[in-house]
C-alpha positions in Angstrom: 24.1 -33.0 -32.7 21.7 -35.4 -30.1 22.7 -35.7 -26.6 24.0 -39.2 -27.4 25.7 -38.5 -30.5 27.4 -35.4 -28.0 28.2 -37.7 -25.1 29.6 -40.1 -27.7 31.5 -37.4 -28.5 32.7 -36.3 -25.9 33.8 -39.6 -24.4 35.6 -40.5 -27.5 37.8 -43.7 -27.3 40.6 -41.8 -29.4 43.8 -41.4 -27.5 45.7 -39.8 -30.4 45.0 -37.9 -33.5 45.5 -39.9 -36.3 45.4 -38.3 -39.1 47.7 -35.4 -37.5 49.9 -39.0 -36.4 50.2 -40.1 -40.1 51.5 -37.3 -41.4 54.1 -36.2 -39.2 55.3 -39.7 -39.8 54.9 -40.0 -43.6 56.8 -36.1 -43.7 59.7 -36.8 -41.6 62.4 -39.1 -42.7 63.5 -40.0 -39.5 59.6 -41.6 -38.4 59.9 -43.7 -41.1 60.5 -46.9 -39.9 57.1 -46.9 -38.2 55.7 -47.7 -41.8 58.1 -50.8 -42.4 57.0 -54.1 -41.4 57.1 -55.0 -37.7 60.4 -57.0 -36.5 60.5 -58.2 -33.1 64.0 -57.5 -31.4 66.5 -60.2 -30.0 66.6 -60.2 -26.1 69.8 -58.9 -26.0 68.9 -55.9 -28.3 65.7 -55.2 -25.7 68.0 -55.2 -22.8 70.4 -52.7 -24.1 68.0 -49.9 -25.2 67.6 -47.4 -22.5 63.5 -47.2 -22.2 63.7 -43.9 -19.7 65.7 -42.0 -22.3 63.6 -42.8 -24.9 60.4 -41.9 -22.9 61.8 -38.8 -21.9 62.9 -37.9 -25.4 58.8 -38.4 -26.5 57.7 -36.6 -23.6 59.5 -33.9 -24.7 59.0 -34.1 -28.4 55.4 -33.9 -27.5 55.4 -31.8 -24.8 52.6 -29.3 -25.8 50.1 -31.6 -24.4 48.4 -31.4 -28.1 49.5 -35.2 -29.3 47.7 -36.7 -26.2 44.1 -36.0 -25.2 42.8 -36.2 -21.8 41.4 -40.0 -21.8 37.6 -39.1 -20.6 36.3 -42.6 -22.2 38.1 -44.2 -19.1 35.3 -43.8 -16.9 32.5 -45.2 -19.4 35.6 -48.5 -19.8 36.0 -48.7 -16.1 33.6 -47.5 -14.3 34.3 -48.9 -11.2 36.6 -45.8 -10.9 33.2 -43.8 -10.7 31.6 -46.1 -8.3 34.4 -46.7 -5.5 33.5 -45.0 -2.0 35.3 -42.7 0.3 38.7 -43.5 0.5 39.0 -45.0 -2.4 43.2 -44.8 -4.0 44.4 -45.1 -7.2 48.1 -46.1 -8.7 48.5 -44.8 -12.2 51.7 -46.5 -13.6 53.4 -44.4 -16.0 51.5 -41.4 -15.6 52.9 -39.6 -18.8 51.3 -35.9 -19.3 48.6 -36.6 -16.6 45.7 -37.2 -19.5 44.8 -40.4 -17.6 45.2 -39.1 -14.3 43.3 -36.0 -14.6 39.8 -37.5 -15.8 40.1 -39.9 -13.0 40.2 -37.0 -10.8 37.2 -35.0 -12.0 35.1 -38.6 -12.6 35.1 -39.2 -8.7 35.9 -36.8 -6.0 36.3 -39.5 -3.7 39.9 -41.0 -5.2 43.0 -40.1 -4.5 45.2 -40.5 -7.2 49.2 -41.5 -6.7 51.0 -41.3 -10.0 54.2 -42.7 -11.0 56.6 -42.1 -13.9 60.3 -42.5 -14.4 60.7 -39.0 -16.2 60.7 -36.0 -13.7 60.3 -33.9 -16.9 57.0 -35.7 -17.6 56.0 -35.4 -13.9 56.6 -31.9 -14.0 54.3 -31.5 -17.1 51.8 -33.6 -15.3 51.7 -31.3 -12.5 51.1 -28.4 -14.4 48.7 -30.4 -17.0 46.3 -30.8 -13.5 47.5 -27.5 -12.1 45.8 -25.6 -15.0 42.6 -27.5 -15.4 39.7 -25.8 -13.8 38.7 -28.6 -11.3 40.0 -28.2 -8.0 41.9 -31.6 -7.4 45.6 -30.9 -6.9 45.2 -31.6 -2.9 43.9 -35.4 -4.2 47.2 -35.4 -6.8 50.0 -37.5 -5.8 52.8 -37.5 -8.2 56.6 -39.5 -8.0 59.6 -40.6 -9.5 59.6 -44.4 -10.2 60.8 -47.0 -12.6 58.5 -49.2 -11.3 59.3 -52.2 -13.7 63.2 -52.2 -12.5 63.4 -50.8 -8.6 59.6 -51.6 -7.7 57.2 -49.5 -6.1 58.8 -47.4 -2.8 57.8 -48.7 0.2 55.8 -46.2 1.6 53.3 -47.6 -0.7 53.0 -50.9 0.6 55.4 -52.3 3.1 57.5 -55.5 3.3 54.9 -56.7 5.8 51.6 -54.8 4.5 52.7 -56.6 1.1 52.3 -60.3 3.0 49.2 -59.3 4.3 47.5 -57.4 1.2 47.2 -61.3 -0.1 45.3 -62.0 3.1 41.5 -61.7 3.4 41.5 -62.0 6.7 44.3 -59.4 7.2 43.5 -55.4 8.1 45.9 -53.0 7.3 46.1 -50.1 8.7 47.4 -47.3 7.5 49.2 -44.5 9.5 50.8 -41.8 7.2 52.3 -38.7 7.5 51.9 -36.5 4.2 54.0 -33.6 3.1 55.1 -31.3 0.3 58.6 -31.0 -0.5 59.6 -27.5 -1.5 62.6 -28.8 -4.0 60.4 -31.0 -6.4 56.6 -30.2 -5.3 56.1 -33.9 -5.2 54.4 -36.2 -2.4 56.5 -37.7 -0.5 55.6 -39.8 2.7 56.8 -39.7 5.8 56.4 -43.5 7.4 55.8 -44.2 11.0 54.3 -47.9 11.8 53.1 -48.4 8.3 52.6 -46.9 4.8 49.7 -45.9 2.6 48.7 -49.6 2.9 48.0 -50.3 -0.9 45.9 -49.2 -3.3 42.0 -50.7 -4.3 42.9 -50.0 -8.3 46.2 -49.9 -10.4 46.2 -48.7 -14.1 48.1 -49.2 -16.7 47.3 -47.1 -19.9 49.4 -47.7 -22.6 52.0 -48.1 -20.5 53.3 -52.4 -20.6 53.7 -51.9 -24.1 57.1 -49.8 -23.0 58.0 -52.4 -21.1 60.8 -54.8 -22.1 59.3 -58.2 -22.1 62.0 -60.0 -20.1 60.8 -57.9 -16.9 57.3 -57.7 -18.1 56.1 -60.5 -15.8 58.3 -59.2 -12.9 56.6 -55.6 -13.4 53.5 -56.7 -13.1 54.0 -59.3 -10.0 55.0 -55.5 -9.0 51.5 -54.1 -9.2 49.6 -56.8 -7.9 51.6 -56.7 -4.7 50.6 -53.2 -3.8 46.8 -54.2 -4.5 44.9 -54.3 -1.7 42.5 -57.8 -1.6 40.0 -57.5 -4.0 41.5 -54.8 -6.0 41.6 -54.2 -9.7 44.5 -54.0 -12.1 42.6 -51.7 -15.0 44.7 -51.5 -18.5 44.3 -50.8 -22.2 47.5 -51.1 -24.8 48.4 -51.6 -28.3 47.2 -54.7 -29.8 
């Protein structure tokens, strides 16, 4: 194989196996519906399904970390992730298994990488997903609990007031943060004092608006713009 054909390869723009997809689907009664004809639901049948439950059932269903590969094409689709300097912080919405997060993490040792999800099962899986990789970038991990699209982000991501100004040019903020493990969870949590973490220069969201009911779509994403410090990037790739 040629060094192109490996790279190629390598940085393969296939999240899922297909094949292996198909035929769990075509075998199992119960998948089924996936083959019929695509209906799109009334409002009020959107707003009464219960999206967390149904993303921690997947995440459990697939929880041998075989159905999703680790998204290494990310950095040849964005590779403004590669080129950002010291300092540089990342929000990945709707983290999943960590196969976003974890590329991210070995692509530049210069991020630090806050990840949210609204599954603690699935955080917990990410955590041990970048826990058992052989690159040395838990201290630059920062998974938490959120349903971003329905409570927002926490504030010690962006406060009330660092929010305001994050739309201003012409506005600093500083960021003054306390950081510490908590033994109960082994998540980040922040400990604020006259700020928060002050924003973030990117936000991603890989495959995850498509979960997203649409009546709060436009309200979820308001969400991630207003932790995006000026001149950041909202980076995402869904369904078509």
């Amino acid at each position: 194989m040629s060094a192109s054909a490996a790279e190629a390869s390598e940085y393969h723009s296939k999240d899922f196996n297909w094949d292996t997809l198909r035929l769990e689907i075509e075998n199992d009664p119960s998948l089924n519906y996936h083959l019929l004809p695509f209906v799109s639901p009334q409002p009020e049948q959107q707003l009464t399904k219960d999206p967390i439950k149904a993303w921690k059932s997947f995440h459990i269903q697939h929880s041998s970390g075989k159905f999703f590969k680790e998204r290494r094409y990310l950095l040849k689709e964005f590779p403004e992730l590669v080129s950002c300097g010291d300092g540089c912080k990342v929000l990945e919405v709707g983290c999943g298994n960590g196969s976003t997060a974890l590329p991210i993490l070995r692509g530049n040792e210069k991020i630090i990488l806050y990840a949210c999800d609204c599954s603690n099962e699935t955080l917990q899986r990410a955590k041990e997903f970048v826990a058992a990789s052989k690159a040395s970038v838990e201290n630059r991990f920062r998974p938490f609990y959120c349903d971003f699209a329905t409570t927002g982000f926490p504030k010690w991501l962006a406060c009330a007031n660092c929010r305001e100004n994050l739309g201003q040019k012409d506005q600093i903020c500083v960021s003054d943060v306390g950081e510490e493990r908590t033994l109960e969870t082994g998540s980040w949590s922040m400990e604020e004092r006259s700020c928060c973490v002050g924003g973030v220069d990117f936000v991603t969201l890989i495959f995850t608006l498509s979960a997203v009911p649409l009546q709060i779509m436009p309200t979820a994403l308001r969400e991630c713009f207003s932790v995006l410090k000026p001149g950041g990037m909202l980076l995402f790739r869904d369904y078509v």
